[in-house]
C-alpha positions as CSV (number, residue, x, y, z in Angstrom):
1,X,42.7,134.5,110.2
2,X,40.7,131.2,109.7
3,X,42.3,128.3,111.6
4,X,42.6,124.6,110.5
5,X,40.2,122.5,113.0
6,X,43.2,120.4,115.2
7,X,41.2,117.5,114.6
8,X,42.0,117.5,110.5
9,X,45.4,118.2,111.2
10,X,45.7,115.1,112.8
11,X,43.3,113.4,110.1
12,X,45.6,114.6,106.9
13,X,49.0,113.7,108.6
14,X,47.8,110.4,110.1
15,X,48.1,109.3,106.4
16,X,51.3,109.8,105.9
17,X,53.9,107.6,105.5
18,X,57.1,107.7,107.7
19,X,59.9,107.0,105.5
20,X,58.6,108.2,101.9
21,X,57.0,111.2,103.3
22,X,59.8,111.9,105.7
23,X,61.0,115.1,104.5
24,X,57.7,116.6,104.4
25,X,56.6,115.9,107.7
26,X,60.2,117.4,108.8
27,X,59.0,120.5,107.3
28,X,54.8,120.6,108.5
29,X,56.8,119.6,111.7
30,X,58.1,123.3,111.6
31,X,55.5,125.3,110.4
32,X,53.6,125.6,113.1
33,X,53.0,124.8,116.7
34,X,50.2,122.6,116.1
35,X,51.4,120.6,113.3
36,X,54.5,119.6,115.4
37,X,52.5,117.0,117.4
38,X,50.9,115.4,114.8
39,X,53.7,114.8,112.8
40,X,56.0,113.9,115.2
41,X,53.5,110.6,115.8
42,X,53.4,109.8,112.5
43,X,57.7,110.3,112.4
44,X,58.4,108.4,115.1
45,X,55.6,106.1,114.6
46,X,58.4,103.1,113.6
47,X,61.6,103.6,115.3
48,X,64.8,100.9,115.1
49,X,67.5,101.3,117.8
50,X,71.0,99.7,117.4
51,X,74.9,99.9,118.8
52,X,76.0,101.1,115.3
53,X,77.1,105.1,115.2
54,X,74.8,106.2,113.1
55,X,70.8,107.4,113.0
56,X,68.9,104.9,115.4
57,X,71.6,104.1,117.6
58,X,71.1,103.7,120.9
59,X,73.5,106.7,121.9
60,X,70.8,109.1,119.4
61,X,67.9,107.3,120.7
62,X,68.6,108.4,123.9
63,X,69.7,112.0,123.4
64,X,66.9,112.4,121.1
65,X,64.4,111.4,124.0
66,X,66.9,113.1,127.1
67,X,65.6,116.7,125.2
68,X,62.5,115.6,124.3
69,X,60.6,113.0,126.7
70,X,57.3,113.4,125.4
71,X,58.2,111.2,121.5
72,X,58.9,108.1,123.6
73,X,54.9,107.3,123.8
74,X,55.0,108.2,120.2
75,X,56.4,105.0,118.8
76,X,53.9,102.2,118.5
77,X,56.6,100.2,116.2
78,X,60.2,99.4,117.7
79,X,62.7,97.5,116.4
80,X,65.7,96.7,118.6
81,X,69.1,95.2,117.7
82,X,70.6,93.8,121.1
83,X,73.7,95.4,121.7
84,X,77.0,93.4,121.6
85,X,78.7,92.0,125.0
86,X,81.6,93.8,124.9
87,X,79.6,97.5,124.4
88,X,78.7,97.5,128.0
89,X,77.7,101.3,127.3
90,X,75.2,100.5,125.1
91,X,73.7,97.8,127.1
92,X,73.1,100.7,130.2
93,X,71.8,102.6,127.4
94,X,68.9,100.5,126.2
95,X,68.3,99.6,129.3
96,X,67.2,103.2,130.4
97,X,65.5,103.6,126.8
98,X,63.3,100.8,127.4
99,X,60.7,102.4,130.2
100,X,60.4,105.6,127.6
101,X,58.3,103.4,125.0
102,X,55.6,103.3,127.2
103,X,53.2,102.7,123.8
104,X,55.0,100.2,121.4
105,X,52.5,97.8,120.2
106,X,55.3,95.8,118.4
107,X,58.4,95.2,118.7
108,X,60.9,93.1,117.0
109,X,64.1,92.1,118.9
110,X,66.9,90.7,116.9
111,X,69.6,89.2,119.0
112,X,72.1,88.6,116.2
113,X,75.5,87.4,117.5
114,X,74.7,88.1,120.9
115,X,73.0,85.1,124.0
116,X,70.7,86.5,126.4
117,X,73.6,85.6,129.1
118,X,75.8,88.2,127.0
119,X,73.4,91.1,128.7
120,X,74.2,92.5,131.4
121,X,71.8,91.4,134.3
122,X,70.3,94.8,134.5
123,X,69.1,94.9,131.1
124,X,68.2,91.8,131.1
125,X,65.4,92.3,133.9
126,X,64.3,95.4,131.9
127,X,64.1,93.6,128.6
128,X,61.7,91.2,130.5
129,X,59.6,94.0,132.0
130,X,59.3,95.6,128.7
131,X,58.3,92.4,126.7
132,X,55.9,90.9,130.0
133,X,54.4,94.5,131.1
134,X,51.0,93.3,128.7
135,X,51.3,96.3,126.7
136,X,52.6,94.6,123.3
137,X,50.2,93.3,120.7
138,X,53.3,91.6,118.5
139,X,56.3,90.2,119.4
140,X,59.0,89.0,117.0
141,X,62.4,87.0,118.5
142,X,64.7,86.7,116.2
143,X,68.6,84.4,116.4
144,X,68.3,84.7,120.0
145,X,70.5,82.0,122.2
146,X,70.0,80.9,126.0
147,X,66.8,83.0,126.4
148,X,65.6,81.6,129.7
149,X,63.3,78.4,130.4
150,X,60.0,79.3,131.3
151,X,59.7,83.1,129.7
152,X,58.0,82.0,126.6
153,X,54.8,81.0,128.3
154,X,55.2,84.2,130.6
155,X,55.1,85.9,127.2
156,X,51.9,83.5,125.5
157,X,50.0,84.9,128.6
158,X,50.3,88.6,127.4
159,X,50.8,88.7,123.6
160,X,48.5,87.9,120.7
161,X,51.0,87.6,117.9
162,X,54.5,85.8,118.5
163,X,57.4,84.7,116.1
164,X,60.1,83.0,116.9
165,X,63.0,82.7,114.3
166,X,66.3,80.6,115.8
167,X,65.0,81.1,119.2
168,X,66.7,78.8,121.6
169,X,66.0,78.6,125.3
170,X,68.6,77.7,128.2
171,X,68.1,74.0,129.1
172,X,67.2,73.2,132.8
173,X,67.5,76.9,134.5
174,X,64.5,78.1,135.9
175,X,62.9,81.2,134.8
176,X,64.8,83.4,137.6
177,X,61.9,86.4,137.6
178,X,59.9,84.6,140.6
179,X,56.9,84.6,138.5
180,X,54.9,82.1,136.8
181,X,52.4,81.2,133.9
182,X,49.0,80.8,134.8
183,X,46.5,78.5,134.4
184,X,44.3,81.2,132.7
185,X,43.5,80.5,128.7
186,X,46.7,82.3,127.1
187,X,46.7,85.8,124.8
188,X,48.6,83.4,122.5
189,X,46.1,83.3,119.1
190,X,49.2,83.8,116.5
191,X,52.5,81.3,116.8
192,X,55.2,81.7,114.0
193,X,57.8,79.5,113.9
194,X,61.0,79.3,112.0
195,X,64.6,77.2,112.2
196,X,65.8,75.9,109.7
197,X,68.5,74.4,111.6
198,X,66.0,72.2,113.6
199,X,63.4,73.0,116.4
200,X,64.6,72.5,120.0
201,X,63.0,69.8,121.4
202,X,62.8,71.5,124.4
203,X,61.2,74.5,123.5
204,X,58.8,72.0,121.3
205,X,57.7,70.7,124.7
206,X,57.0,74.2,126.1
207,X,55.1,75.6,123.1
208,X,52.8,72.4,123.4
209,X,51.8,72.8,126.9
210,X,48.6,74.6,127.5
211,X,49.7,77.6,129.3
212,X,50.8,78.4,125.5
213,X,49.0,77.3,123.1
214,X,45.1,76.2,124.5
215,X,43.6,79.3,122.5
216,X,45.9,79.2,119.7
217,X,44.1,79.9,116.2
218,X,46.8,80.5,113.8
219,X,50.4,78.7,113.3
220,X,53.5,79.1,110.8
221,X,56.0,76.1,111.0
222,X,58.2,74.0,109.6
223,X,57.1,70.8,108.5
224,X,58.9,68.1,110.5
225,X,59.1,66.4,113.5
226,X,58.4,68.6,116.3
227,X,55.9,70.1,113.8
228,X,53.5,67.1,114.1
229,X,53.5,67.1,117.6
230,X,52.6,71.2,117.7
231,X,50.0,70.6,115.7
232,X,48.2,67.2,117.8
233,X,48.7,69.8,120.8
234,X,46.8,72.9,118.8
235,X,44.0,70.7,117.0
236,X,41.4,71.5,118.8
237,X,41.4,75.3,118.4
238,X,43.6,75.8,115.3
239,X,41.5,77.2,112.4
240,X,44.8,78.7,109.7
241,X,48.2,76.6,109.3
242,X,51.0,77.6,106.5
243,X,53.4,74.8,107.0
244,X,57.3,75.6,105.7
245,X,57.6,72.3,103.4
246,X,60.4,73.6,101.3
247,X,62.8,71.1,103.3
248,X,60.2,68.1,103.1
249,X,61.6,65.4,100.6
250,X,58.8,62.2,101.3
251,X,55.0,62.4,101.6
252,X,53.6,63.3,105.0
253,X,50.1,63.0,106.7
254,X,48.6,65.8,108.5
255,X,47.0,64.7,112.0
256,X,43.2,65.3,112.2
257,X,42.5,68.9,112.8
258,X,39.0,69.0,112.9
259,X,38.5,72.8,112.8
260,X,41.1,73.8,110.3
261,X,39.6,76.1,107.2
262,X,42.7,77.4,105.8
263,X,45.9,75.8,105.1
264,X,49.1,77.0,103.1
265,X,51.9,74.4,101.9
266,X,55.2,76.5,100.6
267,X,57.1,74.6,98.7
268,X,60.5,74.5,96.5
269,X,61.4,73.2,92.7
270,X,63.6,70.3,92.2
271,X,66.2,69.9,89.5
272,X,63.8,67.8,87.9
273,X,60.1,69.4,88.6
274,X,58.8,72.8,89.5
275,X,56.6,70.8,92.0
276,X,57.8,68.2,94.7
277,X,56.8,64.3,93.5
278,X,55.5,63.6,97.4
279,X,53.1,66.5,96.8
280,X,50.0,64.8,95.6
281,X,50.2,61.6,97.8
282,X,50.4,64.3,100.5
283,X,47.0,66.5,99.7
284,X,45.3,63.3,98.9
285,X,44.9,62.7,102.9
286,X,43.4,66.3,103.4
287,X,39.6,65.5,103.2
288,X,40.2,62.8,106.1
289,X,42.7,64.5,108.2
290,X,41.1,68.3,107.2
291,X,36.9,67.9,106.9
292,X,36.6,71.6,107.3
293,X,39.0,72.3,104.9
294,X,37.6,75.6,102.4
295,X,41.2,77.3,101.1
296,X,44.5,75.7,100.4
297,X,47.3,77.9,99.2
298,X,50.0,76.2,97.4
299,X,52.9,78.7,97.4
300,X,56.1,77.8,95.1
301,X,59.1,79.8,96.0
302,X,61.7,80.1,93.3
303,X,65.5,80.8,94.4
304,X,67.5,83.8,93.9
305,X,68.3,83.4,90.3
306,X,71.9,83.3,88.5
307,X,71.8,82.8,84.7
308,X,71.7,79.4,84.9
309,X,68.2,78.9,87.2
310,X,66.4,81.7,84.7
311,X,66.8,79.1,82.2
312,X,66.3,76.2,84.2
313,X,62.7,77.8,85.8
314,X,61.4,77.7,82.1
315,X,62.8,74.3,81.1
316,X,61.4,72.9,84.5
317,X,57.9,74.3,83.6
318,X,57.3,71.9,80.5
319,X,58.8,68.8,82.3
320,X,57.1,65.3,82.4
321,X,57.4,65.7,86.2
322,X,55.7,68.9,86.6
323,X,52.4,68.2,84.0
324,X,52.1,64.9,86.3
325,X,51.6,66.5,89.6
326,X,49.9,69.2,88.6
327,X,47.4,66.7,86.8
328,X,47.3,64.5,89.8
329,X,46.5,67.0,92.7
330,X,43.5,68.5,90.0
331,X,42.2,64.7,90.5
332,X,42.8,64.4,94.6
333,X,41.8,67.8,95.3
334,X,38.4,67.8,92.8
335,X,35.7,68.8,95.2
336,X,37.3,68.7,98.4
337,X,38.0,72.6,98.7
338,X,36.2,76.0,97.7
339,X,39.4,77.3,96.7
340,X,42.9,76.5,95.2
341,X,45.4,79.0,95.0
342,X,48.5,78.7,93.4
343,X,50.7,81.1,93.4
344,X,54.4,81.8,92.3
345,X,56.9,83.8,94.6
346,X,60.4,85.0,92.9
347,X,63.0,87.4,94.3
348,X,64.0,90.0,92.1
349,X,67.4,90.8,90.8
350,X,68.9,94.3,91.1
351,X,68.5,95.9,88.4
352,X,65.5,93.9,86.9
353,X,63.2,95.9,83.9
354,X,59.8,95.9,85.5
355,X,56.6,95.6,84.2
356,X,52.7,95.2,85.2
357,X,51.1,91.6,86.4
358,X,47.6,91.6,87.7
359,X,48.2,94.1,90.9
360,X,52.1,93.3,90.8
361,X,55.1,95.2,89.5
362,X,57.5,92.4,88.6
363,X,60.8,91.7,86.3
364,X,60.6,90.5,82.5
365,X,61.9,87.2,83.7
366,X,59.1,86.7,86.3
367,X,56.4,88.1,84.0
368,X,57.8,85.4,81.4
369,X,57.9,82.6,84.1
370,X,54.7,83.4,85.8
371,X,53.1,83.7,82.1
372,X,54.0,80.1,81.3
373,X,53.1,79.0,84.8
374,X,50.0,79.8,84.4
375,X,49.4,78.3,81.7
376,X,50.7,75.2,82.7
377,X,48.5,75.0,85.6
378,X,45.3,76.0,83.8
379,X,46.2,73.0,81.1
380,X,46.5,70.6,83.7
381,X,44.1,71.4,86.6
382,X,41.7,71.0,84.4
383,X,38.5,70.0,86.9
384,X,39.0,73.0,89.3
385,X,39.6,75.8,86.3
386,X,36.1,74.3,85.2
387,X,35.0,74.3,88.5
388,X,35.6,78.1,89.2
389,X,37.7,76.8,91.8
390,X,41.0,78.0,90.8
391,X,43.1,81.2,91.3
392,X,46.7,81.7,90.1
393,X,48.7,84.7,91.2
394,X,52.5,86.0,91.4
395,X,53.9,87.3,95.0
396,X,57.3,89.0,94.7
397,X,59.3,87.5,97.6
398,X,59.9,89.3,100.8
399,X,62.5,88.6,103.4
400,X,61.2,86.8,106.6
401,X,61.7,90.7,108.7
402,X,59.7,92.2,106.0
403,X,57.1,89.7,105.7
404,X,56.3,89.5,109.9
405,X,52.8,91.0,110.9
C-alpha cells in the first residue's frame, strides 16, 4: 500500500490553523501514527495557561504534559495569566510548567491583579530563567506591578521584540539575581510602550540607558513627557516610530531624528472635529526635525459607538474644523513625504450587518463613515491626491493583546 512521504505530511498540516481547524487536526491526530506528530505541533503551536478551572489551566497544562512530555517543545506561542497570591498551588504549578516549554518563541505574561512580590519566591526565580534563558524572540508584559529594578535591561540583552503595557518596576531594590546587563549592543530592536495612566519616571530612565535601547530601530509610545526624552535617547538608530497622540491636546515638536523613514501619529476626534486643531502646527516641523522622512501614517481611531456617536461621526465629517485641517496639513505636508496614509479605525458593534471595503469586511455604519471620509479627505488634500501621494484605507480596530507582534 502506497505511503504518504512524512515530509508532506508535515507540509499539508503545517498550514493549518489551530483554533478554526481544531477539530480536524483532533481527528488526522488519530488516524494514524505518523499524523499524530505533525498535528500535535500545529495544536499546541499557541497554548494560554491560567488559574481558572477550565481548558488551559495550569492544573490541565500540567497533566496534559505529566502523560505526555514530549508537546511541551511543541509550543512556540505561550500566553500566561499569573496566578493569584492566595492560589499558592497554582503558583508551584507554573512554576514546574515553565522548564517544559523549552521552544516558546513568544510569550505574553499578563499579571492582572497580581505584583511580582505576590509570587512566591520560587516562581519568581523560574519566571526570570524562563524570560532571561535567550530563547524568546517576543516578549509582551502586561499590568504587571513591583517587577524588579534592573530586570528590564537583563531582558533588552536577550529579546528582539518587547511590550510593555502598565509595567511598573520596584523603586530602589536591586535586581536580586546576582547578574548584570552588559555593556554589549542589546537584542533590543522593537520597544512598545503603553500607560495611559503615566510612564514611570523611573523606568523612563532605565529604557534610555544604553544597555537598552543603543540598537533600538523601532518604538510604540505615548506622546508625552517621558516620550521626548526616549526618543533624544533612541535618535541615532531609530528608523519607525507610531506615537499614541490620542491623549495629546496642544501642538508638539518632534526632536531631530535624523534616520527616521517611517512615522505613525494615532489620533482621536473631538466633539467639534474629526481631526485634532494642534495637528497641522504639529506636522508642519517634520521636514526639519524628520529629513528622512518617506511614510507618515495618520491613524484616526473612532470610539466604541452608542447611537448618539454614529450620528455624531457623520455630522463631525462636514465640520468647518475638520475641512480646515485636512486643508492645512495637504499644504505643510506638500512634497515633504512619498506617502500619506490616512486611515480610519472603528470597532464594531455586536451584531453589525457586514459588508465588503477594499480588502475589509466592515459594518454598514463604517462602510457609510469610511465612504464619506474619504471623500472628505480626497476634496481637501487636494495637492497629494494630485500628487499620487495619497492612500486612504479603513482598519477594523483590534484590542491592544490582539494587535501585539
Amino acid at each position: 500500500m502506497p505511503t504518504i512521504p512524512q515530509e508532506l505530511v508535515e507540509v499539508i498540516l503545517a498550514d493549518f490553523d489551530p483554533v478554526v481547524d481544531r477539530a480536524s487536526l483532533e481527528s488526522v491526530a488519530l488516524t494514524a501514527i505518523n499524523f499524530a506528530g505533525p498535528a500535535q505541533r500545529v495544536l499546541f503551536r499557541s497554548l494560554g495557561i491560567h488559574g481558572h478551572q477550565k481548558l488551559g489551566s495550569f492544573d490541565r497544562a500540567f497533566n496534559l504534559l505529566a502523560g505526555s512530555p514530549h508537546i511541551g517543545p511543541y509550543v512556540k506561542d505561550l500566553t500566561i495569566k499569573l496566578p493569584l497570591k492566595a492560589a499558592l498551588e497554582h503558583h508551584h504549578l507554573l512554576e514546574r510548567l515553565l522548564p517544559q516549554f523549552s521552544n516558546v518563541r513568544r510569550c505574553v505574561l499578563n499579571g492582572v491583579g497580581v505584583s511580582w512580590d505576590d509570587l512566591q519566591p520560587a516562581l519568581q526565580s523560574a519566571l526570570t530563567a524562563f524570560i532571561l534563558r535567550g530563547t524568546l524572540d517576543k516578549l509582551h508584559l502586561l499590568h504587571i506591578t513591583n517587577l524588579p529594578a534592573g530586570l528590564i535591561p537583563l531582558i533588552a540583552q536577550t529579546t528582539p521584540v518587547l511590550s510593555l503595557q502598565n509595567v511598573f518596576i520596584k523603586r530602589g531594590a536591586p535586581f536580586s539575581q546576582g547578574e548584570q546587563a552588559s555593556s554589549e549592543i542589546p537584542h533590543l530592536t522593537h520597544l512598545m510602550l503603553s500607560s495611559p495612566h503615566g510612564m514611570q519616571s523611573h523606568l523612563c530612565q532605565q529604557l534610555t540607558s544604553p544597555s537598552c535601547t543603543a540598537n533600538l530601530l523601532r518604538l510604540a509610545v505615548d506622546q508625552g513627557l517621558f516620550a521626548d526624552d526616549l526618543l533624544h535617547a533612541v535618535a541615532p538608530t531609530l528608523k519607525e516610530l507610531s506615537l499614541n497622540c490620542t491623549g495629546t491636546h496642544q501642538p508638539f515638536t518632534l526632536p531631530s531624528l535624523p534616520h527616521l523613514v517611517t512615522l505613525e501619529l494615532q489620533i482621536a476626534p473631538s466633539w467639534v472635529s474629526m481631526l485634532p486643531e494642534w495637528l497641522p502646527v504639529a506636522l508642519a516641523s517634520l521636514p526639519d526635525s524628520v529629513p528622512a522622512l518617506r511614510t507618515l501614517t495618520v491613524r484616526i481611531a473612532l470610539p466604541v459607538l452608542d447611537a448618539y456617536a454614529r450620528k455624531q461621526d457623520l455630522a463631525l465629517l462636514a465640520t468647518p474644523g475638520t475641512t480646515a485641517v485636512l486643508a492645512a496639513v495637504d499644504t505643510v505636508l506638500h512634497g515633504a513625504v512619498s506617502l500619506c496614509v490616512w486611515e480610519l479605525t472603528m470597532a464594531e458593534p455586536a451584531g453589525a450587518v457586514m459588508s465588503a471595503v477594499g480588502n475589509s469586511t466592515v459594518g454598514a455604519h463604517s462602510a457609510l463613515v469610511f465612504a464619506r471620509f474619504r471623500a472628505a479627505v480626497e476634496k481637501n488634500v487636494t495637492r497629494m491626491c494630485a500628487e499620487g501621494t495619497l492612500e486612504i484605507r479603513y482598519a477594523q480596530r483590534m484590542g491592544y493583546v490582539e494587535s501585539l507582534p
